[in-house]
C-alpha positions as a Markdown table, in Angstrom:
| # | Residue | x | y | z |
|---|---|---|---|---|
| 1 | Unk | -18.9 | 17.0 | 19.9 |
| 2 | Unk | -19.4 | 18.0 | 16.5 |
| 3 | Unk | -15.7 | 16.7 | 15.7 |
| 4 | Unk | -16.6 | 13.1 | 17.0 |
| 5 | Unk | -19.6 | 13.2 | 15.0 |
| 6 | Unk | -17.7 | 14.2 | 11.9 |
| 7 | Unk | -15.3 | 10.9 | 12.7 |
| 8 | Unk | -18.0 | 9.0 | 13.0 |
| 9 | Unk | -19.8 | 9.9 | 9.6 |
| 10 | Unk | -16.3 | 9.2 | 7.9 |
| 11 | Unk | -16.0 | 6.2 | 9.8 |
| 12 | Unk | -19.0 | 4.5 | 8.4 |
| 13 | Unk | -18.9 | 6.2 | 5.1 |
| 14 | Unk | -15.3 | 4.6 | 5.0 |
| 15 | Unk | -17.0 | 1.1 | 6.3 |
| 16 | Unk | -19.4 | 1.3 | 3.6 |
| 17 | Unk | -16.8 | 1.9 | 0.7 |
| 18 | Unk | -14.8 | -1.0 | 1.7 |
| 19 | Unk | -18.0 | -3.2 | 2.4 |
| 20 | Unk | -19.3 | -2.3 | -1.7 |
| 21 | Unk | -15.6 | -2.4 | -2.7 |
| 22 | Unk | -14.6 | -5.9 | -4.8 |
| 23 | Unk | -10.8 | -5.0 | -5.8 |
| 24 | Unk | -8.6 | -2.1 | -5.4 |
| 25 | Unk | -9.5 | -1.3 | -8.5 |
| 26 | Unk | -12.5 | 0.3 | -6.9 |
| 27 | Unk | -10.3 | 3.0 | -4.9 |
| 28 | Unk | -9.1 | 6.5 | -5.9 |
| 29 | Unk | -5.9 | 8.1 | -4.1 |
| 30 | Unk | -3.6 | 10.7 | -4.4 |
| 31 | Unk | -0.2 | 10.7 | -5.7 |
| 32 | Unk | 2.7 | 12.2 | -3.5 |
| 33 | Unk | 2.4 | 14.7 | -5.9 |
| 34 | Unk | -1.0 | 15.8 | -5.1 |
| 35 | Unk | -2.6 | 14.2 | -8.3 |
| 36 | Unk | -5.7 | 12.2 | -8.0 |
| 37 | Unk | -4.3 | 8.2 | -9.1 |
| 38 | Unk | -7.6 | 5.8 | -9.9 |
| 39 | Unk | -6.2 | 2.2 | -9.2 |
| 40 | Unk | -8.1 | 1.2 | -11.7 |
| 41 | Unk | -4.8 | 2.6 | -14.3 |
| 42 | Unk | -3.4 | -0.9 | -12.9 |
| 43 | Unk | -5.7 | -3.0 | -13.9 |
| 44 | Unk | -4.2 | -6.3 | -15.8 |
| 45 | Unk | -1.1 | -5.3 | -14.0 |
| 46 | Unk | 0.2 | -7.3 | -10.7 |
| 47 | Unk | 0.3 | -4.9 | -8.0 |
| 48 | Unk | 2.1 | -5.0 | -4.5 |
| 49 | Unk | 0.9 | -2.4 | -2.1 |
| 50 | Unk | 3.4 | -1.7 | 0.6 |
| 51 | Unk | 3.0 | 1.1 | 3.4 |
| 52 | Unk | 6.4 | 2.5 | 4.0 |
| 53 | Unk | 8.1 | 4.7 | 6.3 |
| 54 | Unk | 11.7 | 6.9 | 6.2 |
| 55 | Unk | 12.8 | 6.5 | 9.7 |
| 56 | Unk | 12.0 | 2.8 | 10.5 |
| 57 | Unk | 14.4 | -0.3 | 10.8 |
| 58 | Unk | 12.5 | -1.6 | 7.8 |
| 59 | Unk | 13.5 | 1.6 | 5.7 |
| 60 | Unk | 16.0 | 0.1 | 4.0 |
| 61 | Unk | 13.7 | -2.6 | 2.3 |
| 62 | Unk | 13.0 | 0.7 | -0.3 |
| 63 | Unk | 16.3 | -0.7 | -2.3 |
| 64 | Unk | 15.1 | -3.9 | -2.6 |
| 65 | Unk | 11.5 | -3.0 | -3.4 |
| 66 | Unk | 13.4 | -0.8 | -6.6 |
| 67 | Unk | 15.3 | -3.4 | -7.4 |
| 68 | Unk | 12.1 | -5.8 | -7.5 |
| 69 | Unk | 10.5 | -3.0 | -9.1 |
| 70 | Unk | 13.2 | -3.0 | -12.0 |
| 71 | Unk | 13.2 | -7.1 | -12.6 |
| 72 | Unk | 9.6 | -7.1 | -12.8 |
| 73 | Unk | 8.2 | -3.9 | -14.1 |
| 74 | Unk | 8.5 | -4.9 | -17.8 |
| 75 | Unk | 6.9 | -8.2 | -17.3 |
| 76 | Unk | 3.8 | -6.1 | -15.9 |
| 77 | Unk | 4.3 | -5.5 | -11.6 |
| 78 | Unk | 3.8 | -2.4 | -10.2 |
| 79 | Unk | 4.6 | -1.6 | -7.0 |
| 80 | Unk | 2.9 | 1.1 | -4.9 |
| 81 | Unk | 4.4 | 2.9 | -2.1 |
| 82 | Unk | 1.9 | 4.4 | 0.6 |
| 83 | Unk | 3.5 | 6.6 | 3.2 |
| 84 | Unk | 2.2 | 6.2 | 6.5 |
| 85 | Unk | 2.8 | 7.7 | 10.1 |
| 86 | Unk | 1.1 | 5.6 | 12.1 |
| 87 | Unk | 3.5 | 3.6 | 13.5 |
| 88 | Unk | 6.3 | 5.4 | 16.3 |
| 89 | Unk | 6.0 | 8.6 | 14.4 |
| 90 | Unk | 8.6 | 6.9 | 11.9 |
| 91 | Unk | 6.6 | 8.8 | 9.0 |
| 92 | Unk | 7.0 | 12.4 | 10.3 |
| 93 | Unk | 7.8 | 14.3 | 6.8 |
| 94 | Unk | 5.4 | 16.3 | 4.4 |
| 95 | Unk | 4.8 | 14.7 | 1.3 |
| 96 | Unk | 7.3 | 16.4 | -0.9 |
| 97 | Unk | 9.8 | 15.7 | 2.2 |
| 98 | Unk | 9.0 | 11.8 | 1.4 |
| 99 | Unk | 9.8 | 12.0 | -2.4 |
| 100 | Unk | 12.8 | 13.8 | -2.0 |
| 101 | Unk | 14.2 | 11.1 | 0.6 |
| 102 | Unk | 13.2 | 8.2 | -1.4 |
| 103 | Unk | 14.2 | 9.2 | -5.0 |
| 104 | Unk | 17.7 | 10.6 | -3.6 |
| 105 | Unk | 18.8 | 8.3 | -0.7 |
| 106 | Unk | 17.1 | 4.9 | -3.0 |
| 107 | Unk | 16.7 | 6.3 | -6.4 |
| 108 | Unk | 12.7 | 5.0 | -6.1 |
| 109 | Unk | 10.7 | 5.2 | -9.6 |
| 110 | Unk | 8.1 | 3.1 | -8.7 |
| 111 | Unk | 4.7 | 5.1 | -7.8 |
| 112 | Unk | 4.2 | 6.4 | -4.4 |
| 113 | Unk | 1.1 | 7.7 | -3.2 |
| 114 | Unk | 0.3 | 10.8 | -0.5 |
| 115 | Unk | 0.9 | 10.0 | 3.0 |
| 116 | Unk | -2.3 | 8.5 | 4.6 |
| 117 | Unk | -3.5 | 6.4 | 7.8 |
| 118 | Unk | -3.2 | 2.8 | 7.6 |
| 119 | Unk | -5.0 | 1.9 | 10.7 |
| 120 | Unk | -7.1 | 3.6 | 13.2 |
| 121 | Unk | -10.3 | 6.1 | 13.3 |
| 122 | Unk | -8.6 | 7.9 | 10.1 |
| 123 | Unk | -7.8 | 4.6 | 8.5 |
| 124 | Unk | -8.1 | 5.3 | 4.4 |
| 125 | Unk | -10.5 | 3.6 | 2.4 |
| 126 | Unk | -8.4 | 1.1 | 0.8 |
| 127 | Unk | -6.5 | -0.3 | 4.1 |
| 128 | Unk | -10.4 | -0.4 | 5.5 |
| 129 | Unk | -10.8 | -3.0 | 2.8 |
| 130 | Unk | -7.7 | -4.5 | 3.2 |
| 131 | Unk | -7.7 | -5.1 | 6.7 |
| 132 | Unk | -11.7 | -6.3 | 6.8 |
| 133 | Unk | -12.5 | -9.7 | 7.4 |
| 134 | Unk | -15.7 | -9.4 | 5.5 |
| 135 | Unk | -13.9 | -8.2 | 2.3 |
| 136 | Unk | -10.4 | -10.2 | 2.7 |
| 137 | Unk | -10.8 | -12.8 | 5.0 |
| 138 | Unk | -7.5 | -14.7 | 3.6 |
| 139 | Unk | -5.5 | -11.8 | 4.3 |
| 140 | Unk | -7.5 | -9.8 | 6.8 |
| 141 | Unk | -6.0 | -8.1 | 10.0 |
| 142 | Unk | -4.7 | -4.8 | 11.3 |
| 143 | Unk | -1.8 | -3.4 | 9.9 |
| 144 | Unk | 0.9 | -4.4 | 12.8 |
| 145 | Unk | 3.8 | -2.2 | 11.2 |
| 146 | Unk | 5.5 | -0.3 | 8.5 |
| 147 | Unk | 6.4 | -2.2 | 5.4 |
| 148 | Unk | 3.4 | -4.5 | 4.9 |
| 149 | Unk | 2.9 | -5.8 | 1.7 |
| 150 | Unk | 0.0 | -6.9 | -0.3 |
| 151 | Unk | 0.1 | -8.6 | -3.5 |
| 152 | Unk | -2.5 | -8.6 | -6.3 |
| 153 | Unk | -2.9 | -10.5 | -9.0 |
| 154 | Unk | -4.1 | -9.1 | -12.2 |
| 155 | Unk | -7.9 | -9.1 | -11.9 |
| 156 | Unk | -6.8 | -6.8 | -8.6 |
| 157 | Unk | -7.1 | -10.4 | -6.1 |
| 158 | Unk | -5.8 | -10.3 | -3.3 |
| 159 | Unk | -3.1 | -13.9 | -3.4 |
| 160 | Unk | -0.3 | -12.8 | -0.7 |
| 161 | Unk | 0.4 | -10.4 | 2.2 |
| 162 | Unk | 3.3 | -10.4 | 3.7 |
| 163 | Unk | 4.5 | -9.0 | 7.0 |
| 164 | Unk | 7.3 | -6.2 | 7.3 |
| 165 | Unk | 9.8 | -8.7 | 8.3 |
| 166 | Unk | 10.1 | -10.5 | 5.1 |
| 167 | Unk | 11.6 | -8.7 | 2.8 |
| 168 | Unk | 10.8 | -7.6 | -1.0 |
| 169 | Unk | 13.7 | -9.8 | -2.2 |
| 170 | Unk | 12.6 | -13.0 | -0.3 |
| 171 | Unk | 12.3 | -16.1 | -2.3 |
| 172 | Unk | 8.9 | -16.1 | -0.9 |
| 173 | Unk | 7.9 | -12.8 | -2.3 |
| 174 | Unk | 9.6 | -13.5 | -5.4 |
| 175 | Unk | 7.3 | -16.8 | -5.8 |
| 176 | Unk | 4.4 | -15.2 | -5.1 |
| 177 | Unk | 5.0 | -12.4 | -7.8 |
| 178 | Unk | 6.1 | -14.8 | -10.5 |
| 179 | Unk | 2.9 | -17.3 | -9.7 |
| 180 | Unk | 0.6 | -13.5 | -10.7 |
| 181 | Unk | 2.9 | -12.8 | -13.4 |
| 182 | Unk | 2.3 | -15.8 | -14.9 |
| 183 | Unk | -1.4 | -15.8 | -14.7 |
């Protein structure tokens, strides 16, 4: 009982962030490295948020995402890897597991963040406001699988999400990051 009251608290207090919250500016995480990372150090930069997995069919979308990563980085995009396990258990692997599979098997430098939920009773903050229809009704919704992406402009807007099926290199994507970079 106490446990479900303890969920609960987090639940609403979680509700509550996201409800006050007006860009992801306004969240705090930590890095797969255990430091605490204010997403406010991105502001005026574009930012795609993408939760990721090791052992999914979409893994492989990590070369592309560095390779996106490397084109744009220098003209100001950032993109933000959030490990997740939600999804088939295709997340299993500790945190330094992660960073040791992604910088070896896909030579990753772009920032990834600790391993969190992105959907569910334990659902982090900033999926809570992603996902809300109150606080993003253009891109509102659950989080349907790994590889999700959401791009930000530089005030930290919300102008694209796209689904784990299209890929970082997709002219689409590459539009869409090349519309905020130009802002």
């Amino acid at each position: 009982m106490r446990k479900l009251i303890l969920i609960l608290m987090f639940c609403v207090a979680c509700a509550g962030l996201a409800a006050q919250s007006k860009s992801i500016y306004d969240f705090t995480m930590k890095s797969i490295d255990g430091q605490q990372v204010s997403l406010k150090n991105y502001s005026g930069k574009v930012v795609l948020l993408v939760n990721v997995a090791s052992k999914c069919g979409f893994t492989p979308q990590y070369e592309a995402l560095e390779k996106v990563y490397e084109t744009y980085k220098d003209r100001g995009l950032v993109i933000v890897g959030i490990p997740a396990n939600n999804f088939a258990q295709q997340e299993p692997g500790t945190n330094d597991e992660i960073k040791k599979f992604c910088s070896s098997k896909y030579g990753v430098t772009f920032p990834m963040m600790a391993k969190v939920s992105v959907l569910g009773e334990d659902q982090t903050p900033i999926y809570s406001f992603l996902t809300a229809k109150d606080t993003d009704p253009q891109f509102a919704g659950d989080i349907k699988w790994n590889f999700t992406k959401f791009l930000f402009d530089r005030s930290g807007k919300p102008v694209a999400r796209f689904e784990p099926n299209v890929t970082p290199d997709d002219p689409k994507v590459k539009t869409a990051i090349e519309a905020a970079l130009g802002q």
